[in-house]
N, C-alpha and C positions, 0 to 999 in steps of 0.2 A: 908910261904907267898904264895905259890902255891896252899895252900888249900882256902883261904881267895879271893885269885884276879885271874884271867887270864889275860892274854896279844891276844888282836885282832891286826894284823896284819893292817892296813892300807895308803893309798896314801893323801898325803898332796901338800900343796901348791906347785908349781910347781914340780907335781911328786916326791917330797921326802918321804923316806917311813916314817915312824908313830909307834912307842909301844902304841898303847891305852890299859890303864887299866879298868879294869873292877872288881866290885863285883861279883863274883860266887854267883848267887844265885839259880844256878837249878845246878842239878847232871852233871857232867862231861859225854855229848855225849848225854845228853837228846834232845836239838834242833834238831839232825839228826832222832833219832827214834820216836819222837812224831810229829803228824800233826796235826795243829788245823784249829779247821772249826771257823766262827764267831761268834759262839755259844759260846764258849768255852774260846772268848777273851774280855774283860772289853771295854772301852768305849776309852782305851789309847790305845789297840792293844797288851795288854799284857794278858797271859795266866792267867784266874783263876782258883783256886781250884785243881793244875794238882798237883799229884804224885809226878812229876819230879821236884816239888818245894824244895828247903832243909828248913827247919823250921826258921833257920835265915831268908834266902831269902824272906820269906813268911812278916818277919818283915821289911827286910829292902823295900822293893817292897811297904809295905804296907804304908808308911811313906815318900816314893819318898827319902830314903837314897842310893839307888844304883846309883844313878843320881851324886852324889857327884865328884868321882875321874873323871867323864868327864867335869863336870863347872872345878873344878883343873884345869885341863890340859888346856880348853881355856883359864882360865884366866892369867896361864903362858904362 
């Protein structure tokens, strides 16, 4: 499962903390070492064509599938 999802850390409604899931779809630690200029970001603010994509991610990105496990979670 840890190859598949990560877990972000965040604050909810009255300060309660949060497990958001997420699809891994870029290499573990690529958001720290890659910087994109606006050149480099689609029209959603998301990264094309970068390296640091994993070939699933490329799919699921490509199709608005990594979007999934966050409507889940609002909608529970």
């Amino acid at each position: 499962m840890s190859k598949l999802f990560y877990i972000k850390k965040a604050l909810g409604k009255n300060n309660k903390k949060l497990n958001i899931y997420k699809f891994r779809t870029m290499k573990p630690g690529s958001a720290r070492r890659e910087v994109y200029s606006r050149k480099k970001l689609d029209k959603f603010g998301k990264p094309k064509n970068s390296e640091m994509i994993t070939p699933m991610g490329r799919f699921l990105r490509k199709y608005w599938l990594d979007e999934i496990p966050q409507i889940y979670q609002v909608l529970i």
